[in-house]
C-alpha positions in Angstrom: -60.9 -133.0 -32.1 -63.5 -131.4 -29.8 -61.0 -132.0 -26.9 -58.1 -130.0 -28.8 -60.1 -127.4 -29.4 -61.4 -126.6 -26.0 -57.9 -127.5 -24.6 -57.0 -124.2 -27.2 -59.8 -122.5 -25.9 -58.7 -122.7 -22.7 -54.9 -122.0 -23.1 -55.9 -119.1 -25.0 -58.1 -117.7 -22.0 -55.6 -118.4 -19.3 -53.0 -116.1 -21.5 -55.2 -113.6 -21.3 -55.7 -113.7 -18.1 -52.5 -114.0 -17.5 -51.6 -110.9 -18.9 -54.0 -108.8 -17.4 -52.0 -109.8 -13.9 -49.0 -108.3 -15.1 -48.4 -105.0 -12.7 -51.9 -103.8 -12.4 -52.1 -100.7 -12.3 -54.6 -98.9 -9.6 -56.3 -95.2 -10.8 -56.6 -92.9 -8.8 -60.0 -92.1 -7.6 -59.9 -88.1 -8.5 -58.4 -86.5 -11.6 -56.3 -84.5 -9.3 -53.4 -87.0 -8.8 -50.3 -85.4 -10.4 -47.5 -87.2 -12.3 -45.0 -86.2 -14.2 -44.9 -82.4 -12.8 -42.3 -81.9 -10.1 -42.4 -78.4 -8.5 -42.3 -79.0 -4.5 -39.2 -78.8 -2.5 -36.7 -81.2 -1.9 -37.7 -81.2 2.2 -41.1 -81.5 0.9 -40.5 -84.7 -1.1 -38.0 -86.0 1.5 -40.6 -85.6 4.7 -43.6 -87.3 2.4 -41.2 -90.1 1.2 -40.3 -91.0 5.0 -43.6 -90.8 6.2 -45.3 -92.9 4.1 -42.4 -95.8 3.7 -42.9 -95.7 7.6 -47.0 -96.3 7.2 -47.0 -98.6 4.2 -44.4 -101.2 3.0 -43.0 -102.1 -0.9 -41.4 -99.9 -3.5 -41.9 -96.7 -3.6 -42.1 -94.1 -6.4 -42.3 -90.4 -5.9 -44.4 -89.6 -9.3 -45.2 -86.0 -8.9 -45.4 -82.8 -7.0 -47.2 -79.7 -6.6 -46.0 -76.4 -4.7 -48.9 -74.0 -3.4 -47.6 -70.9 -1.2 -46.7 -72.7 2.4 -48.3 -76.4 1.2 -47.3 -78.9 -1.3 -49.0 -81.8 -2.2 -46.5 -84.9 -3.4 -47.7 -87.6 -5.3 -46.3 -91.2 -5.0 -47.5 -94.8 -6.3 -46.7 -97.7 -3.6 -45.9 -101.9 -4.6 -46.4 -103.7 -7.4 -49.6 -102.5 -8.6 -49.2 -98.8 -8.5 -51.1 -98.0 -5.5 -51.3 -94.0 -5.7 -51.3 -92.1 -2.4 -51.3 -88.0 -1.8 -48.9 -86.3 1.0 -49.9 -82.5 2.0 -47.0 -80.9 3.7 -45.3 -77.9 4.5 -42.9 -76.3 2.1 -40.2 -76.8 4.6 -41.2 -80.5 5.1 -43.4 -80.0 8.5 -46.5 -81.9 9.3 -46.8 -84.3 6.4 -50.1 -86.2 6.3 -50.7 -89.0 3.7 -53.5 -90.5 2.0 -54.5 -93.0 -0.4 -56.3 -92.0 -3.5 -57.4 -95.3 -5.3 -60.2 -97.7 -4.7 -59.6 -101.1 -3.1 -57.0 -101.8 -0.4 -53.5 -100.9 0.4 -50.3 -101.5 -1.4 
């Protein structure tokens, strides 16, 4: 009896952690990562998109956007786990830099 019960003890635990692995999802590090506003260009979004699949590798998902005069900032989430990253560019798409906004390592 006391070897069923820890055997459900244990399955019970492993489902739990098991679903806690499921597509974590990382947070961004600052309050200012923007998702579900879109209001950059489409050059903007474009340039960010490319230069950052060229730097990182696994799915990627353009999440948000912000347009400020000549800069926008465009906000994407990289791999399984969400990995959120910022890219300031120009309005036109010129000089796109990226970085990544969340804790631990890359996607």
């Amino acid at each position: 009896m006391v070897d069923f019960a820890r055997t459900a003890a244990l399955l019970a635990a492993l489902a739990g952690v098991a679903a806690c692995a499921e597509d974590p999802q990382i947070q961004p590090l600052t309050k200012g990562f923007v998702e579900g506003s879109f209001s950059a260009s489409d050059a903007a979004v474009a340039a960010c998109r490319a230069k950052l699949a060229a730097e990182t590798s696994g799915r990627l998902k353009v999440v948000g956007s912000q347009a400020s005069g000549a800069r926008s900032s465009v906000y994407m989430r990289i791999g399984p786990s969400g990995a959120p990253w910022r890219c300031q560019v120009g309005s036109d798409g010129s000089n796109p830099s990226v970085g990544f906004m969340g804790y631990g390592g890359m996607a």
